[in-house]
C-alpha positions in Angstrom: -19.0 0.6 16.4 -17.9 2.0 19.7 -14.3 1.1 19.1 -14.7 2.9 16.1 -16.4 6.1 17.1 -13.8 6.3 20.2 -10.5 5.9 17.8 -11.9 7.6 14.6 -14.7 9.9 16.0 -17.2 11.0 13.4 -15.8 13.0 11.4 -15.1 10.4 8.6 -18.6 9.4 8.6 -19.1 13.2 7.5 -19.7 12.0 3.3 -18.7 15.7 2.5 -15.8 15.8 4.7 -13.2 14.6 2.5 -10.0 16.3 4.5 -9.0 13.0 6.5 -8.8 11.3 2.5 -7.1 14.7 0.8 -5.1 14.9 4.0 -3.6 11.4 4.1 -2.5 9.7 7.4 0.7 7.1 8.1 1.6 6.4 5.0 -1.0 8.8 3.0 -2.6 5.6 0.7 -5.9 7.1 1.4 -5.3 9.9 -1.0 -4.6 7.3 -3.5 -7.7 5.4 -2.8 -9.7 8.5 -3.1 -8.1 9.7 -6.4 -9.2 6.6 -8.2 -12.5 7.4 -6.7 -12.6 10.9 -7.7 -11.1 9.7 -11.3 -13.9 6.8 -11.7 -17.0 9.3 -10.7 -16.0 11.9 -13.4 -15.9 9.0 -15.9 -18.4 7.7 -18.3 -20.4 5.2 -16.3 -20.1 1.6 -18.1 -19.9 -2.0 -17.8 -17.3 -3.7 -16.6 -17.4 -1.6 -13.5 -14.6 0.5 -11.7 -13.0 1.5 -15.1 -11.6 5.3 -15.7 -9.4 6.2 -19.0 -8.3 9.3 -16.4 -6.0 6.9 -14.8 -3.0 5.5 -16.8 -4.1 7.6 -19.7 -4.8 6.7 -22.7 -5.4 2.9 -21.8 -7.1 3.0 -18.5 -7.6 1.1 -15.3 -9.9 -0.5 -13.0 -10.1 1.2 -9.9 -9.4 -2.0 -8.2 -5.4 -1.1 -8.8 -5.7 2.7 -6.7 -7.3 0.4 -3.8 -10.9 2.1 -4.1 -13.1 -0.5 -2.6 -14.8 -1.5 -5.9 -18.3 -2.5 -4.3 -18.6 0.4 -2.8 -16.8 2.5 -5.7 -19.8 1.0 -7.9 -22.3 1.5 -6.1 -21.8 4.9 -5.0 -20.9 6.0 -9.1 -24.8 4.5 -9.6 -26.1 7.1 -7.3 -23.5 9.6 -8.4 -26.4 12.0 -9.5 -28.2 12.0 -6.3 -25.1 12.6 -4.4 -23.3 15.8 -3.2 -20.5 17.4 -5.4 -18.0 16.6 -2.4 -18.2 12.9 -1.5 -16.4 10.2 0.3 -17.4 6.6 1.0 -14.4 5.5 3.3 -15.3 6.4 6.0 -18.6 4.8 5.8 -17.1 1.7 4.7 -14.4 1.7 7.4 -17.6 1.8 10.2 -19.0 -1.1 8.3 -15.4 -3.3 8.6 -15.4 -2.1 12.5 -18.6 -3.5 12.5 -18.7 -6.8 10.8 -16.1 -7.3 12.8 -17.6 -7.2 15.9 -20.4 -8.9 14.8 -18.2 -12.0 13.3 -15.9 -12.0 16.2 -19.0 -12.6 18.4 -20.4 -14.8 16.2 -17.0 -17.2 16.1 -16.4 -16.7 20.2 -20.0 -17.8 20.2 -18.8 -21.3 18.7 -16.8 -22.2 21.6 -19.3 -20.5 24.4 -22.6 -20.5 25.3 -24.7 -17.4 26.4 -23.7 -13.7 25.4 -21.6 -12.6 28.2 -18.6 -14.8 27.5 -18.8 -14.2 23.6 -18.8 -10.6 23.9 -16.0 -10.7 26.1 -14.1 -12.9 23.6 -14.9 -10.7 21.0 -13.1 -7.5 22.2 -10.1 -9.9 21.5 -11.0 -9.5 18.3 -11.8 -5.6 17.5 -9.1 -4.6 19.6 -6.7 -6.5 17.2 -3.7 -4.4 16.1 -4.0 -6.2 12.7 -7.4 -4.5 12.4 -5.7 -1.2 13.3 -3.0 -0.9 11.3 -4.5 -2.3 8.1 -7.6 -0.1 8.0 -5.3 3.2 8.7 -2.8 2.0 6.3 -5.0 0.6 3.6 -8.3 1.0 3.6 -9.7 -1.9 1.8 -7.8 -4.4 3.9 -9.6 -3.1 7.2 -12.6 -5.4 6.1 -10.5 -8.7 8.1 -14.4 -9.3 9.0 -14.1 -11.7 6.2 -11.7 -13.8 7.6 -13.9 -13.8 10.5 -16.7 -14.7 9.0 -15.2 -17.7 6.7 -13.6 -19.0 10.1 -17.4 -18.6 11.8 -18.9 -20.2 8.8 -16.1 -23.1 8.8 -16.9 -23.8 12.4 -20.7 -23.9 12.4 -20.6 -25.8 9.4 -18.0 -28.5 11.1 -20.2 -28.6 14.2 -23.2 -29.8 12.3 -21.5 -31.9 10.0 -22.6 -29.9 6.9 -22.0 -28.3 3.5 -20.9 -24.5 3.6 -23.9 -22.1 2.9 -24.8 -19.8 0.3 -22.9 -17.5 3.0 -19.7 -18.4 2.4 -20.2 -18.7 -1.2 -21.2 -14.9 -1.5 -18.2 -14.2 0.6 -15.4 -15.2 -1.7 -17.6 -13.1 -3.9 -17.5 -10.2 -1.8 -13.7 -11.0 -1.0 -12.9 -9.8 -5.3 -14.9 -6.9 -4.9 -13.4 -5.6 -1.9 -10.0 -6.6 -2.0 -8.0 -9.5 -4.0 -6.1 -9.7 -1.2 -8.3 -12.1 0.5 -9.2 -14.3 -1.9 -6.7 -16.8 -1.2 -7.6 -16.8 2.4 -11.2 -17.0 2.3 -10.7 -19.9 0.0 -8.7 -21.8 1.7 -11.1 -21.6 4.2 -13.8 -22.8 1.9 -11.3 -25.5 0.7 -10.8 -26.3 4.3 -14.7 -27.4 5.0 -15.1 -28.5 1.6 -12.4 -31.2 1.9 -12.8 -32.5 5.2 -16.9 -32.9 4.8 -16.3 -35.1 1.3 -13.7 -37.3 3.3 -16.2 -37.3 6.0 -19.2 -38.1 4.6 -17.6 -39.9 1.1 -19.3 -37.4 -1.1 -17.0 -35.7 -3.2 -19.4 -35.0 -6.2 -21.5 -32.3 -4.2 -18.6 -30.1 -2.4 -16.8 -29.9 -6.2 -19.4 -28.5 -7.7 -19.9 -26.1 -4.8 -16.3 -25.2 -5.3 -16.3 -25.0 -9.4 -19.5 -22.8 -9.2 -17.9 -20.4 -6.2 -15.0 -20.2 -8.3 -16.8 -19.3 -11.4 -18.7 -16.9 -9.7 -16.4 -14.9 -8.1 -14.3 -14.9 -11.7 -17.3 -13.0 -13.0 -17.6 -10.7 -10.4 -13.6 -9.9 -10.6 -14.9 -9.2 -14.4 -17.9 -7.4 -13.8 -15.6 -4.9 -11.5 -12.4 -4.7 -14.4 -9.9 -6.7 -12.2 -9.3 -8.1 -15.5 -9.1 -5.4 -17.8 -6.2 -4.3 -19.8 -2.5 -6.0 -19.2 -1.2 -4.9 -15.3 2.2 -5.7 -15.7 3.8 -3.0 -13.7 3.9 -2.2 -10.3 5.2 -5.1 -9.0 8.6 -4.7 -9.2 9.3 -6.1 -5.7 9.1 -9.5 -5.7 7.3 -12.3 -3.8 10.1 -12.1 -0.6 10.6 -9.1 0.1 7.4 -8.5 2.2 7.6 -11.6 4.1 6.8 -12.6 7.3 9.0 -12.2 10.2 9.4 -15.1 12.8 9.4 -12.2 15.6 6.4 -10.6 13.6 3.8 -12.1 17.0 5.5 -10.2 19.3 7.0 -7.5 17.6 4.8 -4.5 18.3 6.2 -2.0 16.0 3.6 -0.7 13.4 4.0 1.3 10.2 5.6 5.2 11.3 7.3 3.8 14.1 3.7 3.3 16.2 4.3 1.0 19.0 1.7 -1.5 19.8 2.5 -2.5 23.2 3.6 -0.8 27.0 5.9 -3.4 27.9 7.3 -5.5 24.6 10.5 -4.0 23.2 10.5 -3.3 19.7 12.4 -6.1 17.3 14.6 -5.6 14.5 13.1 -6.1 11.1 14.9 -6.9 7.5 13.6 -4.9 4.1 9.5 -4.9 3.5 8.4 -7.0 6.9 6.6 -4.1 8.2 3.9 -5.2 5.9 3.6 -8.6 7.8 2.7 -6.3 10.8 1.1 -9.6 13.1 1.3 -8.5 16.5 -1.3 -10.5 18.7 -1.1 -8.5 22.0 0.4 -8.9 25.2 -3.4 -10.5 26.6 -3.5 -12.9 24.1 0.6 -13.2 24.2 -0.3 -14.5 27.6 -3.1 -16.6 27.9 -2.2 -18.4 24.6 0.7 -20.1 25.9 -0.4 -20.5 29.4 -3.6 -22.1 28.7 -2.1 -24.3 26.3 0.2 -25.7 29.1 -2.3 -26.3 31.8 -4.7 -27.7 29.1 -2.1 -30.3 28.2 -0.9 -30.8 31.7 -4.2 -31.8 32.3 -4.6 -33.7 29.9 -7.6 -32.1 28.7 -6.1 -30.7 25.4 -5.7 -33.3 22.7 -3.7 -31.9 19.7 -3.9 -35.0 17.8 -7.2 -35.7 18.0 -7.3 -31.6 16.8 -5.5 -31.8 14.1 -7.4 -35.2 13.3 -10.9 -33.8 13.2 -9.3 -30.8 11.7 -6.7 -32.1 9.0 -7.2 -29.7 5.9 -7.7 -26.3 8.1 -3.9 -27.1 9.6 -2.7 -28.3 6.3 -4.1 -25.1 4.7 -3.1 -22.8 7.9 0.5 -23.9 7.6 0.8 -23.8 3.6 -0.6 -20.4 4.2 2.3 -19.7 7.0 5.1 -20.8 4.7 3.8 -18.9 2.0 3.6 -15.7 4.3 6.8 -16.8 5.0 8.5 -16.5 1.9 12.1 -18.1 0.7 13.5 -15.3 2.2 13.8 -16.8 5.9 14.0 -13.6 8.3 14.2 -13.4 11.7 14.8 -10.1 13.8 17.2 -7.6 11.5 18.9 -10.8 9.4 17.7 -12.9 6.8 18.4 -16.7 8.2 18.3 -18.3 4.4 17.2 -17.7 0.9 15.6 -20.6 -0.9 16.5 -19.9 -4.6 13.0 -20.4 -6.6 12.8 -21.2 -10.6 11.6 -17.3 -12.5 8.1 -19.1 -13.4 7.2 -19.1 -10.2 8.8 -16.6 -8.3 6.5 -14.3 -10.8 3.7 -16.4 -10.1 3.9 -16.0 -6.1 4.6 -12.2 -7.1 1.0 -12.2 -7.8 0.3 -11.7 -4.2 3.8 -10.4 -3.4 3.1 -9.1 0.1 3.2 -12.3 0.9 2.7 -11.5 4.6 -0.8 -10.7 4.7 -1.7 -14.5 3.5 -1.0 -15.1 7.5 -3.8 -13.3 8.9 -6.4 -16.3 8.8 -3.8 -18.3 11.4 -3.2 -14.6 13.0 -6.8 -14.8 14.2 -7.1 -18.6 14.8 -4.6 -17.9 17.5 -6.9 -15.4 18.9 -9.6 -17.5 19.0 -7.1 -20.5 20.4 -6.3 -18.1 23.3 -9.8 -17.3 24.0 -11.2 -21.1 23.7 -8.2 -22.6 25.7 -8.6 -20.1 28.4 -12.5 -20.8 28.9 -11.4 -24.5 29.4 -8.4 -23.8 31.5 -10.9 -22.6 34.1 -11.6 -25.8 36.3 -15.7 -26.2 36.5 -15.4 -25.9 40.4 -14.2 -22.4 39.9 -17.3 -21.4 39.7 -19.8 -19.9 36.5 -18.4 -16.8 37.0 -14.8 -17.2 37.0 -14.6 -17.8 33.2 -16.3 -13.9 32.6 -13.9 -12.8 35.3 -10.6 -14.5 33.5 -11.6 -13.2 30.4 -12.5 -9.8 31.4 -8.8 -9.3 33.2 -7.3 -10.8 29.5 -9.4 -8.8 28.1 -8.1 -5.7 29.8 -4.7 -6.5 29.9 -4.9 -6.4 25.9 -6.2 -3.1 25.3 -4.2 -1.7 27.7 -1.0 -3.1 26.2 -2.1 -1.6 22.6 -3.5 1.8 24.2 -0.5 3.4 23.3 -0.8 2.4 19.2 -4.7 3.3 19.7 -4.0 6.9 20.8 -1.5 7.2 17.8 -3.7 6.3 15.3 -6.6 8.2 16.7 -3.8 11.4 17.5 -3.4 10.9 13.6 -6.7 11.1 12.1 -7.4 13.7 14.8 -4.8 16.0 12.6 -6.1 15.1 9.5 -9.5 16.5 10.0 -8.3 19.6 8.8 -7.4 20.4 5.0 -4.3 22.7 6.1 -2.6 20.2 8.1 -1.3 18.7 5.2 -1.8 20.9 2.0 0.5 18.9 0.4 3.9 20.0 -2.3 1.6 21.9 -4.8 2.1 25.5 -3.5 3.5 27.2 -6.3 1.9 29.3 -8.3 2.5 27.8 -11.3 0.1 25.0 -10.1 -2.9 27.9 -9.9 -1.9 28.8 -13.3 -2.2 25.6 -15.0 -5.1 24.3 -13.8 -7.2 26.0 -16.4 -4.7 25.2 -19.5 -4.3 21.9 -19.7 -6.4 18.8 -20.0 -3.3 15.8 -19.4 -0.6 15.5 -17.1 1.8 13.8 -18.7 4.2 12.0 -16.7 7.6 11.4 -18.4 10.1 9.2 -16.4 9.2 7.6 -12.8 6.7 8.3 -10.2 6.7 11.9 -9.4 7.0 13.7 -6.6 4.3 13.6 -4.6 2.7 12.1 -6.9 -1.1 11.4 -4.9 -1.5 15.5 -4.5 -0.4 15.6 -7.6 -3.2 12.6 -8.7 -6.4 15.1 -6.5 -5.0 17.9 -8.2 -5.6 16.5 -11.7 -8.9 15.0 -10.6 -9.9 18.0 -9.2 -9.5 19.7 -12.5 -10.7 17.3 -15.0 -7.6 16.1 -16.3 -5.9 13.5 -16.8 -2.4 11.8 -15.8 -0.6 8.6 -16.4 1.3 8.7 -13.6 1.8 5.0 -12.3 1.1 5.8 -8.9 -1.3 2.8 -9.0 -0.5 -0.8 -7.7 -0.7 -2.3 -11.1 -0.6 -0.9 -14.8 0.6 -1.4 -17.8 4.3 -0.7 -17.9 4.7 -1.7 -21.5 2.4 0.4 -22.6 3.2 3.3 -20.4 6.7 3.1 -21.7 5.6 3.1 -25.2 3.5 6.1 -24.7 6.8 7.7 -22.9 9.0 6.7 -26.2 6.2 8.5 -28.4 5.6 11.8 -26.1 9.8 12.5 -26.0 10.5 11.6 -29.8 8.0 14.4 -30.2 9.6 16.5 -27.6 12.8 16.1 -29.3 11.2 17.9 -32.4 10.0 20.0 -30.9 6.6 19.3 -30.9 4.4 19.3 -28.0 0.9 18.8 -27.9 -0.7 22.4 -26.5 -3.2 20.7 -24.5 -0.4 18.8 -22.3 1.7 19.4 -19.0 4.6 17.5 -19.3 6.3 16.4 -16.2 9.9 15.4 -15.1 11.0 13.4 -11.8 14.7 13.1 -12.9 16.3 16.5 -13.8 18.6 14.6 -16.1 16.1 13.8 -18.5 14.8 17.0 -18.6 18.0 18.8 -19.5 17.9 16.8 -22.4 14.6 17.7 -23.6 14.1 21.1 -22.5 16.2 22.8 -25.2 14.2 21.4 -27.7 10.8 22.9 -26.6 8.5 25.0 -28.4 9.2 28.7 -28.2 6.2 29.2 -26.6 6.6 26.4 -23.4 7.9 27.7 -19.9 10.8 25.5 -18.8 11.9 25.4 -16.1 12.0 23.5 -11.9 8.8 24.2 -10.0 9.5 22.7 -5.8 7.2 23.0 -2.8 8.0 25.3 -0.2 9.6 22.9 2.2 11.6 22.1 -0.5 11.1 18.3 -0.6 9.7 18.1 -3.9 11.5 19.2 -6.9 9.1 18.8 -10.4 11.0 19.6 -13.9 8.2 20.7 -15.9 7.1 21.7 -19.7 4.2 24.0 -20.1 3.3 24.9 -23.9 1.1 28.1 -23.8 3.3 29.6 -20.6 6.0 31.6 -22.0 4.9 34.7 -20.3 4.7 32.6 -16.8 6.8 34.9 -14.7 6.9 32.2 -11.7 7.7 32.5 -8.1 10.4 31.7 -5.2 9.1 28.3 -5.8 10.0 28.5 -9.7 13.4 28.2 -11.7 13.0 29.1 -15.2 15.4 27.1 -17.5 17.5 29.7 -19.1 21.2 31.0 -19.2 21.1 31.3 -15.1 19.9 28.1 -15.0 22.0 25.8 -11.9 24.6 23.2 -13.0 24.3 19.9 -10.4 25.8 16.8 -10.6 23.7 14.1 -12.7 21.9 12.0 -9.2 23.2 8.9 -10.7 23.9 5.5 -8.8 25.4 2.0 -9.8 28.0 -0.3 -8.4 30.8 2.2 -9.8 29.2 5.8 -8.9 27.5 7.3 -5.8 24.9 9.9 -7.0 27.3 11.2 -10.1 30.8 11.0 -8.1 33.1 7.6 -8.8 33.5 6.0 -6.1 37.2 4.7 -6.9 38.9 8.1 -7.3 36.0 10.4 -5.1 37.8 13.1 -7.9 35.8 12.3 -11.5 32.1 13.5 -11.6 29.6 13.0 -14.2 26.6 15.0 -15.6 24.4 14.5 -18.2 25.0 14.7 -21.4 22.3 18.2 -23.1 22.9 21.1 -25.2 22.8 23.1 -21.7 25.4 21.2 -19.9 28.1 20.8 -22.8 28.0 24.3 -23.5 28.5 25.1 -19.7 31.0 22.7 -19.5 33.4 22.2 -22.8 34.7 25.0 -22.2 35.1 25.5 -18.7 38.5 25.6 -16.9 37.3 25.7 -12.8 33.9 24.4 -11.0 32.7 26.8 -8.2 30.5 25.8 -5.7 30.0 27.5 -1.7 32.6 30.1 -2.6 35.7 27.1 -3.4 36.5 26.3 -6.8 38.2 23.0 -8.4 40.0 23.3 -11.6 39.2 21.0 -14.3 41.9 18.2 -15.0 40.1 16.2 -17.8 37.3 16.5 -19.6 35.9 13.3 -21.1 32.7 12.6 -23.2 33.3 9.5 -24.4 30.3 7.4 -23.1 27.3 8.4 -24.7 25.0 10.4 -22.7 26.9 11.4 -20.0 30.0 14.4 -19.8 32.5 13.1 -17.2 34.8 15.7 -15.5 37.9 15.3 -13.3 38.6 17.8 -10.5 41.7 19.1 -8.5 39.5 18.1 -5.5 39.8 15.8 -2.2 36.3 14.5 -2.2 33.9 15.6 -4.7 31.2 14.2 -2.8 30.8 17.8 -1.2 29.9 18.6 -4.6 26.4 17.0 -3.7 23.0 18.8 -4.2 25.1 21.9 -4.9 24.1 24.8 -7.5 27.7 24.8 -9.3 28.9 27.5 -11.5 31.8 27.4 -14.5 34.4 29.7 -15.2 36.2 29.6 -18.7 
């Protein structure tokens, strides 16, 4: 709780301080976390649990997809009427994961010391972990690593009285679904661990099967009872098992998410595509004594790793299937990819399940803590002294947190700034935003993820409306895309439904449906004022909408721009063979700007028009008297006939 209090403060514990979530920090996921949780409280309450038809609109979704801490989401929507109008949980539940794991940390240390001054000790190995760190700022349901902790505790008590697992580790894998799916595979094979070396110990398989086959029921039910399993999630995970593997560099690489740096003295290593999410930095402390104690261990003879990995046979087999699957087939290895091992389509979509494959590696990740920490205490030779044990591990101890000081005061600098709602008020500054709020009931997305699309998700919560913008980590693409087909065949008519904002990400599509709308829509681009987020919108009811800076109505005046399209033969609408032919989609406002046009003008220059060619289907391609049309780029262009 200290550690917490010193990096977070108390603001988050503040339920009706909700600035740190609406805010976002490092890579802003909290803002989608709290969406689904503003979505799910201004739902009907029902059973399964943690489901909202706000989200993915019409179908719905559990909550379980925006990352919302089910358990907590649940339980807090129970005691929605008793609470305040402005409420937040995660801050509350982050205390608890900073918690839990201190508690479990002592608790494993405690296996391998006696007293309370050497656990202790051992245990700010583990709340000091950068794992911990990065995972709870990043993603706030995968702070709670206490549960690897805890399955580790409950493996090594159980193993050092020769028992059966308890009814603790059997609510744990329950807890594991409700908090996170994430760690289901590594708190089971945990349990599988224990479970399979105490039948081959003892002969009695009968008893730890049934354990199993009831934990596993159980915590099917519960993934049930809190909609893991509702509706067909088909989308979202478009990158594949692979791409967010684990680096061989990742235990001394200390570079975190937003270019934090865990470490005073370790240089920061290449990485290839999504490692960053296999984030395993151990620490320069444990970095240290890990190796060290090892050596002098086995120099002594006093560390056996045969008879180790005897007594302990299925919690290495299970440690290093869990390694290889972090892994991946995509071998990596500082900033180049050593080998890909070509896998059959069944079941590179099966391992896609858990794609981020990297995160199956934290229950090793801490075993190596708790390696360093055990080896060291037996390094110590007994004629050292009783005190020379707490004195090693105290000067590990503070070697550690003063190699990750630097990444501490980052992410506490962060949520520092984030304490205040106008620090980040987000790309909804228009005034077009203030205007709709009170029109429209849906946000329909119509190709893509929007811009900004979690301000975008608060400000339709906010509002009671609702969006189908797939900004969640699972949905139903099918059905999304149906809904998509339905809503622009209608557009095309000229039909849209009064009660509906219809959104744009790629300007392309919307030239093509914009001349079609009803008389009565306002057309048109709507940006934020730093200008990184550009929103092509359709707003029946708005024709008299005069706009702002931030608004460009679709009409005559409207700008030309190349069509921001990409494939092995064009670079953002320019061929790449010729640098001279450009292409644009293919609407009633673009041909009529273009058929006739003799010269391009953009920045003051102008390029006649050599050829004009619309012979592919969608698409008008032009050929310029120009050297490179790639200056062409982002540019307003004009015509001249």
């Amino acid at each position: 709780m200290l550690v917490f209090f010193l990096v977070y403060g108390a603001g988050p514990l503040d339920v009706t301080n909700d600035a740190f979530c609406r805010g976002g920090y490092i890579e802003k996921d909290i803002q989608q976390h709290y969406a689904g949780w503003l979505f799910y409280r201004q739902s009907d309450l029902g059973f399964p649990f943690c489901l909202t038809q706000d989200l993915n609109y019409p179908d719905g979704i559990s909550i379980a997809y925006t990352d919302s801490v089910p358990l907590f989401a649940a339980l807090f929507r129970i005691l929605s009427p008793l609470l305040p109008d402005t409420f937040q949980y995660f801050g509350l539940f982050t205390l608890m994961c900073f918690f839990m794991q201190g508690a479990f940390g002592a608790l494993l240390a405690g296996c391998f010391a006696r007293g309370v001054l050497l656990p202790v000790l051992g245990d700010i190995l583990f709340v000091s972990s950068p794992v911990l760190f990065e995972r709870a700022f990043r993603h706030t349901a995968l702070g709670a690593q206490f549960l690897i902790l805890a399955a580790l505790y409950c493996y090594f008590e159980c193993r050092r009285h020769d028992r059966m697992p308890s009814i603790g580790l059997f609510v744990l894998n329950i807890a594991a679904i409700t908090i996170h799916p994430y760690f289901l595979p590594m708190t089971y094979a945990i349990t599988l661990a224990l479970l399979a070396e105490y039948a081959v110990t003892r002969r009695r398989f009968a008893v730890p099967a049934l354990y199993l086959f009831a934990d596993l029921a159980a915590t099917l039910a519960a993934g049930w009872a809190f909609g893991l399993f509702y509706g067909n999630a088909s989308g979202g995970s478009e990158a594949l098992y692979g791409y967010f593997g684990l680096n061989l560099n990742a235990l001394w690489n200390p570079v975190g998410v937003g270019g934090v740096q865990w470490s005073r003295l370790l240089p920061v290593q290449n990485q290839v595509g999504g490692n960053y999410d296999a984030f395993a930095y151990l620490g320069l402390g444990v970095l240290i004594a890990l190796p060290l104690a090892a050596v002098v261990l086995l120099v002594q003879r006093r560390l056996h790793l045969a008879g180790l990995l005897r007594r302990h046979w299925m919690l290495a087999a299970v440690c290093l299937i869990l390694s290889v699957f972090a892994v991946s087939n995509v071998v990596t290895a500082n900033g180049a990819t050593l080998l890909t091992v070509p896998l059959p389509a069944k079941l590179l979509s099966l391992c896609s399940i858990f794609r981020s494959s990297g995160r199956l590696f934290w229950p090793v990740y801490y075993l190596l803590i708790l390696a360093a920490f055990a080896f060291a205490l037996r390094a110590v030779p007994q004629k050292a002294g009783r005190l020379a044990p707490a004195l090693l591990l105290a000067i590990l101890c503070a070697v550690q947190v003063w190699d990750i000081s630097p990444g501490l005061i980052q992410r506490s600098d962060a949520m520092k700034e984030t304490q205040s709602s106008e620090a980040f008020p987000g790309g909804l500054n228009s005034s077009f935003w203030q205007q709709a709020q009170s029109l429209y009931t849906h946000i329909f997305s119509l190709d893509g993820i929007q811009d900004d699309a979690l301000h975008l998700a608060l400000y339709a919560a906010d509002h009671d409306m609702t969006t189908n913008d797939p900004f969640a980590a699972r949905y139903d693409a099918e059905s999304l895309a149906a809904a998509r087909s339905d809503a622009l065949t209608a557009l095309s008519r000229g039909e849209a439904d009064p009660d509906t904002l219809y959104l744009f990400h790629d300007e392309t599509v919307f030239l093509k449906y914009a001349d079609a709308a009803p008389d009565d829509s306002w057309c048109g681009e709507v940006s934020s004022a730093d200008g990184s987020c550009h929103w092509y919108v359709i707003a029946p009811g708005m024709q008299s909408f005069t706009g702002d800076d931030l608004c460009t109505p679709f009409d005559e005046n409207y700008p030309l721009r190349l069509a921001d399209y990409t494939d092995q033969l064009w670079n953002r609408g320019v061929l790449d063979s010729d640098k001279k032919t450009v292409c644009f989609a293919d609407a009633p406002f673009t041909r009529s700007r273009l058929e006739n046009a003799s010269t391009i003008c953009a920045d003051g220059k102008t390029y006649a028009i050599l050829n004009f060619d619309d012979s592919d289907p969608g698409w008008l391609m032009l050929t310029l008297d120009i050297p490179d049309a790639t200056v062409l780029w982002d540019k307003e262009l004009e015509t001249i006939s």
